[in-house]
C-alpha positions in Angstrom: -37.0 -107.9 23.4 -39.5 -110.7 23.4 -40.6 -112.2 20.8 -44.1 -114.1 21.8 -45.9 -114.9 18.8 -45.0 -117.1 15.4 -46.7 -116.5 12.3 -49.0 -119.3 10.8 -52.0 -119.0 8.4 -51.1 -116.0 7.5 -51.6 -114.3 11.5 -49.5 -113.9 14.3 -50.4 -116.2 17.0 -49.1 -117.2 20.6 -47.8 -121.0 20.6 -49.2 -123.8 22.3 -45.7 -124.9 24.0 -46.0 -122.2 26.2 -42.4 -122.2 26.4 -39.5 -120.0 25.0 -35.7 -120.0 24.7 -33.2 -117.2 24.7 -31.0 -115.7 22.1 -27.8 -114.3 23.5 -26.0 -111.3 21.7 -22.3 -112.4 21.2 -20.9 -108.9 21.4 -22.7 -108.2 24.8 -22.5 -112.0 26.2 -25.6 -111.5 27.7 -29.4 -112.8 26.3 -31.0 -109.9 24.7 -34.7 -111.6 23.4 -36.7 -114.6 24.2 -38.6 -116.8 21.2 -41.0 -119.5 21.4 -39.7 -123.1 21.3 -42.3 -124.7 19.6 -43.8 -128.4 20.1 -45.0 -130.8 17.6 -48.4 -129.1 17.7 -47.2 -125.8 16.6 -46.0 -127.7 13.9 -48.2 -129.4 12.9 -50.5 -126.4 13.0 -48.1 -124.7 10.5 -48.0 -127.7 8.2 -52.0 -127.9 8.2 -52.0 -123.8 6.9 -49.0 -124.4 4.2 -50.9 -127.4 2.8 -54.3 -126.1 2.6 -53.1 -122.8 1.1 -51.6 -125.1 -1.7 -54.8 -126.8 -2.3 -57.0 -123.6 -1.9 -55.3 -120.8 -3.1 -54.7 -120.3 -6.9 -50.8 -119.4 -5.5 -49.8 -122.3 -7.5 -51.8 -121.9 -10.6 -51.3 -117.9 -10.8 -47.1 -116.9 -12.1 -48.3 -113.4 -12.4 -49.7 -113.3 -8.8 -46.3 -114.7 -7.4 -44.3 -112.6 -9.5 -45.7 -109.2 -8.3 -45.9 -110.0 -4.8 -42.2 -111.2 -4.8 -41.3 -108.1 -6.8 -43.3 -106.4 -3.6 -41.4 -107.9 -0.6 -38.4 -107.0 -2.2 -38.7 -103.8 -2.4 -39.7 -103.9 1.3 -36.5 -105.8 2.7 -34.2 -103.3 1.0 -36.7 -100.4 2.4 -36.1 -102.2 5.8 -32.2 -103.1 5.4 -30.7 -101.7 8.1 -32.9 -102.0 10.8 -33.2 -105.8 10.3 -29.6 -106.1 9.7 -28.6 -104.3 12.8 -31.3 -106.6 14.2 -29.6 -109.5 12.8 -26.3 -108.6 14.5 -27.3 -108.7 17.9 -27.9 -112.3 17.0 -25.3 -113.2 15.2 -22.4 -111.1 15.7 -21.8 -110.3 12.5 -21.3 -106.7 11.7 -24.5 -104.5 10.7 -22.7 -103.5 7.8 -22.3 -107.3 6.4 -26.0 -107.7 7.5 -27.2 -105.0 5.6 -25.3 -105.9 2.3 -27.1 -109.4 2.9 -30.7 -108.1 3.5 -30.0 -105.8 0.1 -28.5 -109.0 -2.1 -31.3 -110.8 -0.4 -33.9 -108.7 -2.2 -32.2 -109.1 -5.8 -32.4 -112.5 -5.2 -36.4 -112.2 -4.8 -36.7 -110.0 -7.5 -34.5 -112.2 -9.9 -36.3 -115.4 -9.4 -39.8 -112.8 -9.5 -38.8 -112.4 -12.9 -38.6 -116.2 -13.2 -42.1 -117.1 -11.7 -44.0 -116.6 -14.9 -41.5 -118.5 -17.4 -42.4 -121.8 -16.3 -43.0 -124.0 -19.2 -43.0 -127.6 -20.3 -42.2 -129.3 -24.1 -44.0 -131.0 -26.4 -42.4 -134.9 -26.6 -41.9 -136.4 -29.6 -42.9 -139.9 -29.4 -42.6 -143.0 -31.8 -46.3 -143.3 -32.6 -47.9 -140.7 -34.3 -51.6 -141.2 -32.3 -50.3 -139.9 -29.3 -49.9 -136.2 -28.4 -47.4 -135.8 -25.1 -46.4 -132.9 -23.0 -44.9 -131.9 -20.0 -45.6 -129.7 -17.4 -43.5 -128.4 -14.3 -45.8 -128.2 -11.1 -44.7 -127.4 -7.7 -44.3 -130.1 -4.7 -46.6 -128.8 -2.2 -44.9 -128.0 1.3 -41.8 -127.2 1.8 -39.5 -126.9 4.8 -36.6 -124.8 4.9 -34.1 -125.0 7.8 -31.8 -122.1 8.6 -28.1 -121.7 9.9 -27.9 -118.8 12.1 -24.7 -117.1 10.3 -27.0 -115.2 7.7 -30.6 -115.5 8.1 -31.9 -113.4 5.7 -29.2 -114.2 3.1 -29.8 -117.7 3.3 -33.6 -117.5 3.6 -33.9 -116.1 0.1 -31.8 -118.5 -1.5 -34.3 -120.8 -0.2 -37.7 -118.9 -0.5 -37.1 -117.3 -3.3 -37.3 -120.4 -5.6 -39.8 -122.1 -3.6 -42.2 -119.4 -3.9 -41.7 -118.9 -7.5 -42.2 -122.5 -8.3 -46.0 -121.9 -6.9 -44.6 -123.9 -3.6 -46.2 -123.4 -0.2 -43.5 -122.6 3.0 -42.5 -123.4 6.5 -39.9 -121.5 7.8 -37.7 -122.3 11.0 -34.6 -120.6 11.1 -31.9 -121.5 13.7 -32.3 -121.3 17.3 -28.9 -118.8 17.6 -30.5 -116.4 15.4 -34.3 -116.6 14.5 -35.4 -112.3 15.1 -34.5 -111.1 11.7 -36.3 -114.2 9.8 -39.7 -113.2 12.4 -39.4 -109.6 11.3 -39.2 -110.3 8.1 -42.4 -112.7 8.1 -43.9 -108.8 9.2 -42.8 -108.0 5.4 -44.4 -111.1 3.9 -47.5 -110.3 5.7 -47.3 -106.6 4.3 -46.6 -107.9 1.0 -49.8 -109.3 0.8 -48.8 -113.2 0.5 -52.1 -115.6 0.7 -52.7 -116.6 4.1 -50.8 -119.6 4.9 -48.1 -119.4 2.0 -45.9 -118.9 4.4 -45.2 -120.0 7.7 -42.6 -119.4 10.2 -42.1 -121.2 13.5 -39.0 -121.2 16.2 -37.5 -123.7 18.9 -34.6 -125.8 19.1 -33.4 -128.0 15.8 -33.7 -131.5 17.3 -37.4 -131.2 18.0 -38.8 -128.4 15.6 -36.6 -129.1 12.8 -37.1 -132.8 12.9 -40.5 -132.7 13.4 -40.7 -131.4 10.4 -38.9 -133.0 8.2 -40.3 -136.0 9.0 -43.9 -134.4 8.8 -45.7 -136.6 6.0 -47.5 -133.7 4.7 -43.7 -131.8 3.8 -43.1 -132.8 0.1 -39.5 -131.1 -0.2 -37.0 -130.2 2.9 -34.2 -127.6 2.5 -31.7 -127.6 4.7 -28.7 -125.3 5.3 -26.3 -126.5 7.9 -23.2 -128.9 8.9 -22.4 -132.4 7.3 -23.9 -134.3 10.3 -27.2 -132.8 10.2 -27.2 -132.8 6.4 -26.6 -136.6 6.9 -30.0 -137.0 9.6 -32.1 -134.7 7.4 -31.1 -136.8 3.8 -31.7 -140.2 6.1 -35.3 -138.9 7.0 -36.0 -138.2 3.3 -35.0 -141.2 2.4 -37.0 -143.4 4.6 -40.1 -141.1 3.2 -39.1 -140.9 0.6 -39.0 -137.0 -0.3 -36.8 -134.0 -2.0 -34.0 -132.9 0.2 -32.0 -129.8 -1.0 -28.6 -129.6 1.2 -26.1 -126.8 1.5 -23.6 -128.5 3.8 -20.4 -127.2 4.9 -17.0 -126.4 3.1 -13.1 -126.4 3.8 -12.2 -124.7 0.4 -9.2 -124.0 -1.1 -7.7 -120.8 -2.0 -4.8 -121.1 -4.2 -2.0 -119.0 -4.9 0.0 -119.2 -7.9 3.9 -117.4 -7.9 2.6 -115.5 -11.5 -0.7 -114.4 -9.1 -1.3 -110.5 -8.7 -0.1 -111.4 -5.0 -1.6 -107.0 -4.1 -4.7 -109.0 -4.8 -4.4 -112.3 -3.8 -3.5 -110.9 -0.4 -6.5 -108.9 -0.1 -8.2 -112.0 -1.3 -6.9 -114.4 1.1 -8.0 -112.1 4.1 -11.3 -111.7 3.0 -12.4 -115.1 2.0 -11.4 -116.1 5.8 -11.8 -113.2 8.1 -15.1 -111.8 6.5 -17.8 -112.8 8.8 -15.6 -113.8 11.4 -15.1 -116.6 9.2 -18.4 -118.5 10.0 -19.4 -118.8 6.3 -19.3 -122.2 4.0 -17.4 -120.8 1.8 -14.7 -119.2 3.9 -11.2 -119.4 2.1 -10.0 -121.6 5.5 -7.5 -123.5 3.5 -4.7 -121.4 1.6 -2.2 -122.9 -0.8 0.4 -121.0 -1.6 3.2 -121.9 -4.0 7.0 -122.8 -2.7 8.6 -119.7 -4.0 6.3 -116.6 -2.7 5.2 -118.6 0.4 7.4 -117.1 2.9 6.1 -113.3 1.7 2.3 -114.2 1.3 2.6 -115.1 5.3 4.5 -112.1 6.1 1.8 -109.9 4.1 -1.1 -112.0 5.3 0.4 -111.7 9.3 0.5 -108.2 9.0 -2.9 -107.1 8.0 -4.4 -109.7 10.1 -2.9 -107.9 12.9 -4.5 -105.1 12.4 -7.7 -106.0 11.5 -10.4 -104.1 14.0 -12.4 -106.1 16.5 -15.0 -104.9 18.1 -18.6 -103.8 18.3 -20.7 -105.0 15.3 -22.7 -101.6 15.2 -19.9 -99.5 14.8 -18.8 -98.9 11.2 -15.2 -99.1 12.1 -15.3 -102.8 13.4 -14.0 -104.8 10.2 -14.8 -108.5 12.8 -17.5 -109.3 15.2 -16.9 -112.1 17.5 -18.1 -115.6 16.9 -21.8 -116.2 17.1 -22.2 -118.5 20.4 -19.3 -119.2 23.3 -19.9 -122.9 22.6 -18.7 -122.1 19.0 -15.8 -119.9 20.4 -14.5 -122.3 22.8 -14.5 -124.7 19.3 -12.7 -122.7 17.3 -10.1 -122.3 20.1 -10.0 -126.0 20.6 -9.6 -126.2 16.4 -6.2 -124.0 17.3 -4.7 -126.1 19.8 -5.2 -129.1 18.3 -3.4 -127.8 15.2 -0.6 -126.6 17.7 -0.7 -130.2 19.2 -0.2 -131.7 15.0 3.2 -129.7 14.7 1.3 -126.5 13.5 2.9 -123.0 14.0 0.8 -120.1 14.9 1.6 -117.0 13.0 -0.3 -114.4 14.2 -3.3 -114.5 16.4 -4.5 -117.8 18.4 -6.7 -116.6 21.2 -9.2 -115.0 22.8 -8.5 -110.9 22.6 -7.4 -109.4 26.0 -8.1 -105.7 25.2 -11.0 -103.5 27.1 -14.3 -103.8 25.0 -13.6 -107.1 23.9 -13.4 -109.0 27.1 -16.4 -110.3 27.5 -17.6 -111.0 24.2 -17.2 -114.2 22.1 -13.6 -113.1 20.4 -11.1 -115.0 18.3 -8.1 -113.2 17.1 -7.7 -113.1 13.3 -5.6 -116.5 13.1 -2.6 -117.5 11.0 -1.5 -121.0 11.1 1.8 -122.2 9.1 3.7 -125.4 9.2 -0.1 -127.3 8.2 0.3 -130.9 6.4 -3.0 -131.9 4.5 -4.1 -134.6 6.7 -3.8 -132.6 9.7 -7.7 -132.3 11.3 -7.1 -128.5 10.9 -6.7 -129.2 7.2 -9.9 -131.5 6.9 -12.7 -130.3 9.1 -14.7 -126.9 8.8 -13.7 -124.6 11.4 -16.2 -121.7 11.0 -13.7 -119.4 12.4 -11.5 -116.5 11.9 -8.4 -119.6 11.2 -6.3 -119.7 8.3 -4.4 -122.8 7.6 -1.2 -122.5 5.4 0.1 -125.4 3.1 2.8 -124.8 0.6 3.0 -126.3 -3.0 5.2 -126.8 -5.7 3.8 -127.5 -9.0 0.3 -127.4 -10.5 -0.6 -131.1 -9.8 0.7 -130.4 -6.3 -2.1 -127.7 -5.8 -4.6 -129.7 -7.5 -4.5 -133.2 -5.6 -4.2 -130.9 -1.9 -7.1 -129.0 -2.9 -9.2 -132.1 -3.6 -7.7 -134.0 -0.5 -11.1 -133.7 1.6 -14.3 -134.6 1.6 -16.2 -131.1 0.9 -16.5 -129.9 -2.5 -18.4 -126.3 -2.0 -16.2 -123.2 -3.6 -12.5 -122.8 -4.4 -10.2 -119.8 -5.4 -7.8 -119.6 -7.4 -4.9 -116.6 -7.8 -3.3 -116.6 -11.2 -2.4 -114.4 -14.4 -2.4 -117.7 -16.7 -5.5 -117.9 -18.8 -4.2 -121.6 -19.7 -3.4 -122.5 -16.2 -6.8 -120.7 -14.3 -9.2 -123.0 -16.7 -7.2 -126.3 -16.3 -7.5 -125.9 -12.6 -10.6 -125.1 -12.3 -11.3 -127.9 -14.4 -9.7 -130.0 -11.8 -10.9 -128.9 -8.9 -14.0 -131.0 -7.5 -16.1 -127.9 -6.2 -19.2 -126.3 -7.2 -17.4 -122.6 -7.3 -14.3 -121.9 -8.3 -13.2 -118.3 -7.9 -10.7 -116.9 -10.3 -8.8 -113.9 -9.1 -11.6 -112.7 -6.7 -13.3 -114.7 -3.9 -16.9 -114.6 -2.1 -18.1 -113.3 -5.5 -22.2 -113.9 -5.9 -24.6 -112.9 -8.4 -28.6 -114.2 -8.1 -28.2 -115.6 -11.9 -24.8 -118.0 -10.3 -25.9 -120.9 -9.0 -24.2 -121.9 -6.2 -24.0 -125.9 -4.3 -21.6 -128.4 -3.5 -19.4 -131.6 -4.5 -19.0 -134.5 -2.7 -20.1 -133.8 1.0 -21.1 -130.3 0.6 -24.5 -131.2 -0.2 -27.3 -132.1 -2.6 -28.9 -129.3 -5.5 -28.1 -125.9 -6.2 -29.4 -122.6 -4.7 -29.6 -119.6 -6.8 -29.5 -119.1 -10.4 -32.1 -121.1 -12.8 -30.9 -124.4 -11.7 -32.3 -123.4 -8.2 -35.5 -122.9 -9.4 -35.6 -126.9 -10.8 -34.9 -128.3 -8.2 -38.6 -126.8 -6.7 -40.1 -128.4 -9.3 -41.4 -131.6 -10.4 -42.0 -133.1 -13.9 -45.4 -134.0 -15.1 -46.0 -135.9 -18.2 -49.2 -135.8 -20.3 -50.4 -138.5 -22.9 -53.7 -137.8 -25.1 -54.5 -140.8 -27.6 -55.8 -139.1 -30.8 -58.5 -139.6 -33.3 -59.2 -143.5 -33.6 -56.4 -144.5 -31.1 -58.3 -143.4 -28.3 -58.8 -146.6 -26.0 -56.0 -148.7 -27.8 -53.0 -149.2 -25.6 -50.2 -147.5 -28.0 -46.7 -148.5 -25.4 -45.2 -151.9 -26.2 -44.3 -151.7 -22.1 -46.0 -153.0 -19.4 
């Protein structure tokens, strides 16, 4: 397929780089659509639409407006929800039944913050003279950029757009070079929506140019990013030197405890799928499980044995339960994540490689992977994989769980496996993480907001909270009756 045009000002139109870039489908190993890689002029000609459809549109001024054409393109994605989640596989990797669960939680998440959009108020400040009436309003920032990981476009598109839009907030999309079809499709929904022109914006090309250009693009007011520690690190330096907003959803290494009083039926079923969903290439992934002294030994026999029967293979068939990984670069990482750990004094359970078996050959495959013997300050214990690679560390007491689980430097989602109401709230309470899981993992809900501790980024995505952070406070002071003129603050 070949994807020729971007969409800016609210019409489709053919770049000025007059180059493109390739998008290679995992499962194939073989490029399957060409995009336009963008220059600084295409973004700048993006910026220019997004900020004069803030100042001339009455987007901003009009809830009810935003609130019905949200409601709108959501009903459109989930009309569309399995072609652009197949389309989204052959990206990705993922499998189109994954996808399509994202594209349909994707439109509750428009239609939850739609139903936000018009309950946008301020308060009346009570202040210590009684001449002065004050108020406050919340008004939008103007332009925003949102950056995309390519593990689940749409999904993390609406986390994004959602609240940005229903803050009265102006757009310019650019979703990761890996996989950037589904989010151009989808900007053929906004367009059928009936958006404004110039609302929203979408352009495509590689991260170090496109995405940098704008970030640093004076006329973006707020950037959101969603992506690994190191770019979270260059984005928040670039909005510092502005200085603007920067919303981060970093990366995570998150623990997934496992209690000896756990329903271990469950906390197996939980363990596998907080890692092996996905292929494992989500933040959240369940990468780290801790598992108490006395049931260890079982939970890695139980775990080992569904992992090695868990079905690889094409992400269009309904059958496959694990694409492969999204790029060979990322493959070959992961497999380097593996022998490393081997190299620390790890043990490899099950899995550990690339899959030999016909069909799978030639795509970007890693085994479902087990790895026992893990210390925490092994690397395989500290960085984010993004892999199909569990890492096993055993614990004896409660404060034993606690100070592993904290023993990094992400802070994103946690689990923890337990049948002790006393015991699931004091760890949770301990955990530094902005989820914790009890007795389910990967759980989501629009109305939950969802962000990270420590280096797992900045703000929240989803749920009210969301919604603040794309807005900005204003305050208004009205000297009354006789005051007018007279300078009422003792402050300079």
């Amino acid at each position: 397929m070949d994807y020729t045009r971007v969409f800016v000002g609210g019409v489709w139109k053919s770049p000025s780089s007059g180059s493109s870039f390739e998008s290679i489908d995992p499962y194939a190993a073989r490029a399957w659509a060409s995009f336009p890689d963008c220059n600084d002029q295409d973004v700048d000609d993006a910026v220019a639409a997004a900020n004069s459809a803030f100042d001339r549109e009455p987007w901003r001024w009009d809830s009810f407006l935003r609130a019905r054409l949200m409601f709108r393109l959501a009903d459109l994605l989930d009309r569309e929800a399995e072609r652009l989640g197949a389309i989204e596989s052959r990206d990705n990797g993922k499998t189109v039944r994954e996808n399509v669960g994202q594209a349909h939680f994707a439109a509750r998440v428009y239609r939850y913050f739609a139903g936000l959009a018009d309950k946008i108020d301020g308060r009346v400040v009570p202040l210590d003279t009684a001449n002065t009436f004050d108020f406050t309003v919340c008004e939008p920032y103007g332009v925003c950029a949102l950056l995309l990981a390519w593990n689940s476009p749409l999904q993390l598109l609406a986390n994004k757009l959602a609240p940005a839009l229903a803050a009265g907030n102006t757009v310019v999309i650019k979703p990761s070079e890996v996989a950037p079809a589904s989010v151009l499709e989808f900007g053929k929904l906004i367009e059928e929506a009936g958006f404004p022109p110039g609302i929203v914006n979408i352009v495509t090309g590689l991260g170090p140019r496109v995405g940098r250009r704008l970030a640093e693009h004076p006329d973006v007011e707020l950037v959101s990013l969603t992506g690994g520690v190191s770019t979270g690190r260059a984005i928040a330096a670039i909005a510092a030197r502005a200085p603007k907003k920067a919303v981060l959803e970093l990366g995570g290494k998150s623990p997934n405890i496992i209690f000896d009083d756990a329903d271990l039926d469950q906390a197996v079923k939980g363990a596998v799928a907080g890692i092996f969903n996905a292929s494992g290439q989500t933040c959240i992934a369940g990468s780290r499980l801790l598992v108490q002294e006395s049931i260890a030994d079982e939970i890695i026999d139980r775990l080992s044995a569904r992992a090695r029967i868990i079905r690889l293979g094409d992400p269009a068939d309904p059958t496959t339960e694990m694409g492969p990984l999204a790029t060979e670069p990322h493959m070959q990482r992961v497999l380097g994540f593996i022998q490393s750990a081997v190299e620390e004094g790890a043990k490899i359970a099950t899995g550990g490689s690339r899959p030999t078996r016909d069909g799978l050959r030639r795509g970007f495959f890693v085994e479902p992977t087990i790895l026992t013997g893990v210390l925490p300050h092994m690397r395989i214990a500290q960085e984010e994989v993004f892999g199909p690679v569990l890492s096993v560390l055993r614990f004896q007491s409660e404060a034993d769980a606690i100070a592993i689980a904290n023993q990094t430097e992400f802070g994103l989602a946690a689990g923890i496996w337990t049948s002790n109401l006393d015991r699931a709230l004091t760890v949770s309470r301990a955990i530094r993480a902005g989820t914790v899981w009890v007795n389910t993992y990967r759980s989501s809900s629009p109305a939950a907001p969802f962000g990270g501790f420590k280096r797992s980024g900045l703000g929240r995505e989803r749920g009210k909270e969301a919604l603040l952070d794309y807005l900005q406070t204003k305050n208004v002071m009205i000297a009354l009756g006789a005051a007018t003129g007279k300078p009422q603050s003792r402050h300079a």
